[in-house]
VEXDREN-677663 format. One record per residue (C-alpha): y, z, x; residue in three letters. Coordinates in steps of 0.1 Angstrom, whole numbers. Layout:
# VEXDREN-677663
@Y Y, Z Z, X X, r Ala .
...
This chain:
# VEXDREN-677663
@Y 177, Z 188, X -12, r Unk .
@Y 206, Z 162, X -2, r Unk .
@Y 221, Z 139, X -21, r Unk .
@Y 221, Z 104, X -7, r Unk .
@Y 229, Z 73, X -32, r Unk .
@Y 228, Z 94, X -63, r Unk .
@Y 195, Z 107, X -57, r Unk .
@Y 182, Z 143, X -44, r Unk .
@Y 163, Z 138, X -15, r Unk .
@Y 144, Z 165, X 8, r Unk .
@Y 168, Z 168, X 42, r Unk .
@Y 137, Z 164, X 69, r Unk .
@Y 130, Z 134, X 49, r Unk .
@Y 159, Z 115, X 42, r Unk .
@Y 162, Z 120, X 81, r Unk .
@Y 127, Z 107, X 90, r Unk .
@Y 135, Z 77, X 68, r Unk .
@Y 170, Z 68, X 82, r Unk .
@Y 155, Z 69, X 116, r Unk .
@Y 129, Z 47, X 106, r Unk .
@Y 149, Z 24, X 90, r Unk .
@Y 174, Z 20, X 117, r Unk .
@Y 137, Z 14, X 141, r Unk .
@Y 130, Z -12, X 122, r Unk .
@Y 161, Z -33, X 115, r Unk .
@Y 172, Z -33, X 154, r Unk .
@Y 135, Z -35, X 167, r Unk .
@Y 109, Z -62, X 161, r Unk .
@Y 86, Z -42, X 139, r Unk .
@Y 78, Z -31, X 103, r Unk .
@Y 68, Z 4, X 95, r Unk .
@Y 42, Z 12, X 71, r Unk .
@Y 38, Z 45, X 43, r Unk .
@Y 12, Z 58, X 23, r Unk .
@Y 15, Z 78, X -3, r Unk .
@Y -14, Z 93, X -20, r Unk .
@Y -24, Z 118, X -47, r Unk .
@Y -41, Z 122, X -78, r Unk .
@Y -28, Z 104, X -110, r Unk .
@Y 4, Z 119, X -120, r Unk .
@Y 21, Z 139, X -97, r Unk .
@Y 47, Z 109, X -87, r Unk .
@Y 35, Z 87, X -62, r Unk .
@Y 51, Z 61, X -75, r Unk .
@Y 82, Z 77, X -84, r Unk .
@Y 86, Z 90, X -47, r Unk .
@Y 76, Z 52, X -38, r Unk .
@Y 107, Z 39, X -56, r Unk .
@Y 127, Z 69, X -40, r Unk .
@Y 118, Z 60, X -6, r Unk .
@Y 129, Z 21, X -12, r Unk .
@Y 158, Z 27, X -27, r Unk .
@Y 167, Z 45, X 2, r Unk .
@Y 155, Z 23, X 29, r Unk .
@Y 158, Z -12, X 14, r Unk .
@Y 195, Z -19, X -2, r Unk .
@Y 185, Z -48, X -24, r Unk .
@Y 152, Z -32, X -38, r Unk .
@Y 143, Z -36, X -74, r Unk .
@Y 116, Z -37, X -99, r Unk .
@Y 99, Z -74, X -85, r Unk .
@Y 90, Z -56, X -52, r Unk .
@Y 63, Z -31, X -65, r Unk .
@Y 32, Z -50, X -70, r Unk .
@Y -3, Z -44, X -87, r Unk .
@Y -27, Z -72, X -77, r Unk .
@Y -33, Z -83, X -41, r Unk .
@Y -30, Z -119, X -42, r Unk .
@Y 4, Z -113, X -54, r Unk .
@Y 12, Z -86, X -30, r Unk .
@Y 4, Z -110, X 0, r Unk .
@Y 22, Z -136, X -13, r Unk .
@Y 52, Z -110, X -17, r Unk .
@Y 50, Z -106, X 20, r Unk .
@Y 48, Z -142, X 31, r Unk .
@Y 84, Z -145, X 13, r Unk .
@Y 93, Z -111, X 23, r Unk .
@Y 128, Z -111, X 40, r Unk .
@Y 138, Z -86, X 71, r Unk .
@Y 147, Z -52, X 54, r Unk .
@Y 129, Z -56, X 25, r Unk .
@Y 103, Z -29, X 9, r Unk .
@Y 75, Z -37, X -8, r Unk .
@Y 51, Z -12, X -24, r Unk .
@Y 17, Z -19, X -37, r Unk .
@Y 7, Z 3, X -60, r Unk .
@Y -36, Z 1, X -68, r Unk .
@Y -37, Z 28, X -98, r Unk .
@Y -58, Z 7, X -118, r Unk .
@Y -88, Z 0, X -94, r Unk .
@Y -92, Z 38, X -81, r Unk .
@Y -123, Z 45, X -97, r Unk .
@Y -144, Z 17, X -78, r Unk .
@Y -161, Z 17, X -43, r Unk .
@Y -164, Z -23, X -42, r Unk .
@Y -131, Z -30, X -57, r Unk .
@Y -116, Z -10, X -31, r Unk .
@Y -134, Z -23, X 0, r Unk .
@Y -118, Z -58, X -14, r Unk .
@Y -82, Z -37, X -13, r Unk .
@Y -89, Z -26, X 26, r Unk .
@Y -98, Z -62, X 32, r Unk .
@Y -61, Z -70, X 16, r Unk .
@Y -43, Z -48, X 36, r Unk .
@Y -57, Z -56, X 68, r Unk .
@Y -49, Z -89, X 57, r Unk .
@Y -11, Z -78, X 53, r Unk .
@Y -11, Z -60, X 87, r Unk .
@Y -16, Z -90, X 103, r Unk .
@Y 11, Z -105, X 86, r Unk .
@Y 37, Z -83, X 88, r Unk .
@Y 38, Z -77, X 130, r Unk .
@Y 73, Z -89, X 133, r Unk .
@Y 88, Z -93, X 102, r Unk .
@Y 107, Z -61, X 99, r Unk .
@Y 94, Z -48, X 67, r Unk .
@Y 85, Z -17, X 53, r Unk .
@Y 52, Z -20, X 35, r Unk .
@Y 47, Z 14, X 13, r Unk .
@Y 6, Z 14, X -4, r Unk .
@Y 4, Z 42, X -34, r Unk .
@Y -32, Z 54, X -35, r Unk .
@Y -51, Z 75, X -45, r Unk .
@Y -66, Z 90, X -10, r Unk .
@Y -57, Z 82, X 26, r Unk .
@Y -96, Z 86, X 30, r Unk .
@Y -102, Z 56, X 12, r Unk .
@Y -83, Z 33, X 32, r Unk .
@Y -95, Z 9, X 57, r Unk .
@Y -102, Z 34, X 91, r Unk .
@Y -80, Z 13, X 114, r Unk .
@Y -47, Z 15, X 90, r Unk .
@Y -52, Z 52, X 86, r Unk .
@Y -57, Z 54, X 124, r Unk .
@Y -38, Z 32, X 138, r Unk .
@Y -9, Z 16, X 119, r Unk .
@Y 0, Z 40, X 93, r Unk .
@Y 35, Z 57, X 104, r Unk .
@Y 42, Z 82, X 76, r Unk .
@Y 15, Z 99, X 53, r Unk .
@Y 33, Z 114, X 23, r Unk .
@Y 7, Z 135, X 1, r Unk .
@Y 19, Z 144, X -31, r Unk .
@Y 2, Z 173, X -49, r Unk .
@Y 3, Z 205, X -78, r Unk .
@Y -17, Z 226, X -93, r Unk .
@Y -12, Z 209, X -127, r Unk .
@Y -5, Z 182, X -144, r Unk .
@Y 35, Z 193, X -148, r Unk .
@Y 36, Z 208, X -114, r Unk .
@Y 52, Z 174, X -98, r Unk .
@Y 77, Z 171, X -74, r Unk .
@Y 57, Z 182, X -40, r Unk .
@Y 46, Z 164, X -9, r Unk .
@Y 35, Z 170, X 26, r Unk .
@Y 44, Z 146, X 53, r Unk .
@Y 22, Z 139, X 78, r Unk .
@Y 27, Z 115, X 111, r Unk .
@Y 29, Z 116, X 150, r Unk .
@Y 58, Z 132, X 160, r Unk .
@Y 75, Z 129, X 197, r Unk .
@Y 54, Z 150, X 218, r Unk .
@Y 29, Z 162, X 191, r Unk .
@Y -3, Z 152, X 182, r Unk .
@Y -11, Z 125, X 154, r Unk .
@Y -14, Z 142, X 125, r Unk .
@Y -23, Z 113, X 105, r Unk .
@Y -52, Z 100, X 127, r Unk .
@Y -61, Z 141, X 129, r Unk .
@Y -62, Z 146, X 93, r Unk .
@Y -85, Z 113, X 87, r Unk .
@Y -109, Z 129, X 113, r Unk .
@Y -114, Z 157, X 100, r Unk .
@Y -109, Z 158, X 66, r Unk .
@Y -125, Z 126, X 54, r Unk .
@Y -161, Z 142, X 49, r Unk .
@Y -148, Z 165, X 23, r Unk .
@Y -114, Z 146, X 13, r Unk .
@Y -97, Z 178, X 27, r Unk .
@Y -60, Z 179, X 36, r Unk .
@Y -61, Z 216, X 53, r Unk .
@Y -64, Z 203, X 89, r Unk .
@Y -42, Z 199, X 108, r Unk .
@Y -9, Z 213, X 88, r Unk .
@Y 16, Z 188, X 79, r Unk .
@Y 47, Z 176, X 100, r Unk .
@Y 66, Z 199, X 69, r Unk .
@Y 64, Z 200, X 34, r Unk .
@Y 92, Z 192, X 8, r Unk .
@Y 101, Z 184, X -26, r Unk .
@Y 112, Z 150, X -45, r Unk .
@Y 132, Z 146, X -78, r Unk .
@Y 125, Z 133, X -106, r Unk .
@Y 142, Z 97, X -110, r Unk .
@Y 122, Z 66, X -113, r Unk .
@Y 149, Z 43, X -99, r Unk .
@Y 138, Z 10, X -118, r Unk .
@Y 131, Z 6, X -156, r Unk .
@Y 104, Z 31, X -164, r Unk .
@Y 95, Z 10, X -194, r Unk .
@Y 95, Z -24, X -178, r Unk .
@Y 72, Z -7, X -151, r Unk .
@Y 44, Z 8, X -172, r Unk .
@Y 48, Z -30, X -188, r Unk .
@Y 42, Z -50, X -160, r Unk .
@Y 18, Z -21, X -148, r Unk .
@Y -4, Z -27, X -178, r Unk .
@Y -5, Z -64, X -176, r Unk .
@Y -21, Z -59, X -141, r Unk .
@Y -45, Z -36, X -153, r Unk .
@Y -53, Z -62, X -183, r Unk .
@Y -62, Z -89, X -155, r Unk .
@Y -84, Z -67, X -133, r Unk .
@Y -100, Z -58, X -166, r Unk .
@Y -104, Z -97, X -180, r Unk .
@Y -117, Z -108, X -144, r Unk .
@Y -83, Z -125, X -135, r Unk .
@Y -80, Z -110, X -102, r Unk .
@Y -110, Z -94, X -98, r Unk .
@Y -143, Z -101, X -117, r Unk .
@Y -175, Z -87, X -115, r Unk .
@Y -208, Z -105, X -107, r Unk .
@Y -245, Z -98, X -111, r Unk .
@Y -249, Z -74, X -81, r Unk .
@Y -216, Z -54, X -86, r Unk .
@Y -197, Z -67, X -65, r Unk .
@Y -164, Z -82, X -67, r Unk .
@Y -152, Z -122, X -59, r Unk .
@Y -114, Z -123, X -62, r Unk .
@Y -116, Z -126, X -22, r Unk .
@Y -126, Z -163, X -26, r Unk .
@Y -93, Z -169, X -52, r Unk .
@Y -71, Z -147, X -26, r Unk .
@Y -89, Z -170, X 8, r Unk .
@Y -83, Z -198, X -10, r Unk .
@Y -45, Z -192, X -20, r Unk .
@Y -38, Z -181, X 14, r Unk .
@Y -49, Z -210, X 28, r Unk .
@Y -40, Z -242, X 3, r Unk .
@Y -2, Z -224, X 9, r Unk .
@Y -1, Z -222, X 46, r Unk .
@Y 5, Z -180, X 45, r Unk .
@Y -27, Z -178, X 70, r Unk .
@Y -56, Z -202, X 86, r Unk .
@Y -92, Z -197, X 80, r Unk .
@Y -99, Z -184, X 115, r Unk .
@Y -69, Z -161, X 112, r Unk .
@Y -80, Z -147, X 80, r Unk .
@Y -118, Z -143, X 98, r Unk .
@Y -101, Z -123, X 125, r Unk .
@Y -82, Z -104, X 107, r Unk .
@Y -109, Z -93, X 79, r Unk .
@Y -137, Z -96, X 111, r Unk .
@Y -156, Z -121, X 80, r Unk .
@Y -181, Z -147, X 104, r Unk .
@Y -157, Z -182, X 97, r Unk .
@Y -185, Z -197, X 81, r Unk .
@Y -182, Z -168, X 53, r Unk .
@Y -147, Z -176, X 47, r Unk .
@Y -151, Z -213, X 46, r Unk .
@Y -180, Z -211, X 20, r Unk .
@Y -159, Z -183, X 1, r Unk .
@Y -130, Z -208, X -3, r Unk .
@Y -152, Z -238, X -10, r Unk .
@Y -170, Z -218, X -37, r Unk .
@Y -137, Z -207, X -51, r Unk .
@Y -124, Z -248, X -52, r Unk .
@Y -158, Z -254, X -72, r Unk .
@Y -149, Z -231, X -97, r Unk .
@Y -113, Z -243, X -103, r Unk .
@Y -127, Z -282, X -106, r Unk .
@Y -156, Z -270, X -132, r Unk .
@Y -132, Z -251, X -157, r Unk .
């Protein structure tokens, strides 16, 4: 472990981060992380490590729990900064995630040239959207223990100069039985335990997004299960010029007319409340 910024940080990592971060700020890109794992082993604590480290202004307003927010994070996001959106409250359901993937493809196409780093905290990599996982995820960090107290432990997965992709490698093979086995990781490491921002103010804020995918606020539940927050999320990206209906088609590969009628239906409800 090496100290960097008062915090212990494994030594391949903190050097896999500093050369991403010096990518990014002299090349016109963004890099993307994912960190997965079950429920308490410290994704978001290693989340909050990794933007302390790579963004110098980062604090608690850049972790968000909702997506409409997160997007809307990104529109105003400036070069360098790191956002992490962290989906712990909407693990457990199938349709609430396929809205999620439908967000973060959303965000890929807005983040091309920004310079960002965009780090999602989720529960599986084999949840995720199959063309993130295979195509525009740079670093897989997979935090794991054998219990509940056994935190502190990752394996780092991604494509390293003349090796394979051991991201798009792992998705391939392991998805059917949500197996990390194959191939081995890049190299395996340890994190510390500091949160970085309020712990309290966190779990706060944490709850309050969880209390408005619960009430329907950002995601409510209809007859047949699934979920229309995507008409509230259309609609806000369009009414504040973040991105066009026929972008947000592309980008979601929704026929036009579906987004159109999505947004419309979303304007009806605001005008009957």
């Amino acid at each position: 472990m090496v100290v960097y910024k008062d915090v212990y940080y494994d030594g391949y990592l903190l050097t896999l981060l500093e050369g991403f971060k010096k990518s990014v700020l002299t090349r016109n890109t963004s890099a993307v992380v994912i960190i997965d794992g079950r429920s308490g082993m410290g994704k978001t604590t290693l989340g909050n490590q990794l933007g302390y480290l790579l963004d110098d202004h980062y604090h608690i307003n850049k972790i968000y729990y909702e997506p409409k927010k997160f997007l809307e994070g990104l529109n105003h996001a400036k070069k360098g900064d790191f956002l992490m959106f962290d989906e712990a409250m909407i693990i457990s359901s199938r349709s609430a995630m396929s809205d999620v993937n439908k967000m973060i493809i959303m965000a890929m196409s807005m983040i091309r040239s920004k310079q960002l780093f965009i780090c999602f905290c989720v529960n599986s990599v084999f949840d995720l959207d199959r063309n993130l996982a295979l195509s525009r995820a740079d670093l897989l960090l997979h935090v794991y223990g054998d219990h509940l107290t056994d935190r502190g432990n990752f394996s780092a997965f991604f494509k390293a100069a003349g090796d394979m992709d051991r991201i798009k490698n792992l998705y391939l093979k392991g998805k059917k039985f949500y197996s990390y086995s194959s191939p081995s990781a890049n190299f395996y490491g340890r994190f510390g335990k500091k949160f970085i921002v309020d712990e309290k103010e966190y779990e706060k804020r944490k709850q309050v997004g969880i209390n408005t995918f619960l009430s329907g606020g950002e995601i409510k539940q209809t007859q047949n299960k699934n979920f229309i927050w995507l008409g509230a999320l259309i609609y806000h990206l369009v009414v504040n010029k973040i991105m066009s209906l026929a972008s947000i088609s592309r980008a979601i590969d929704m026929p036009p007319q579906t987004v159109a009628d999505k947004k419309e239906r979303h304007e009806r409800a605001i005008k009957d409340k």
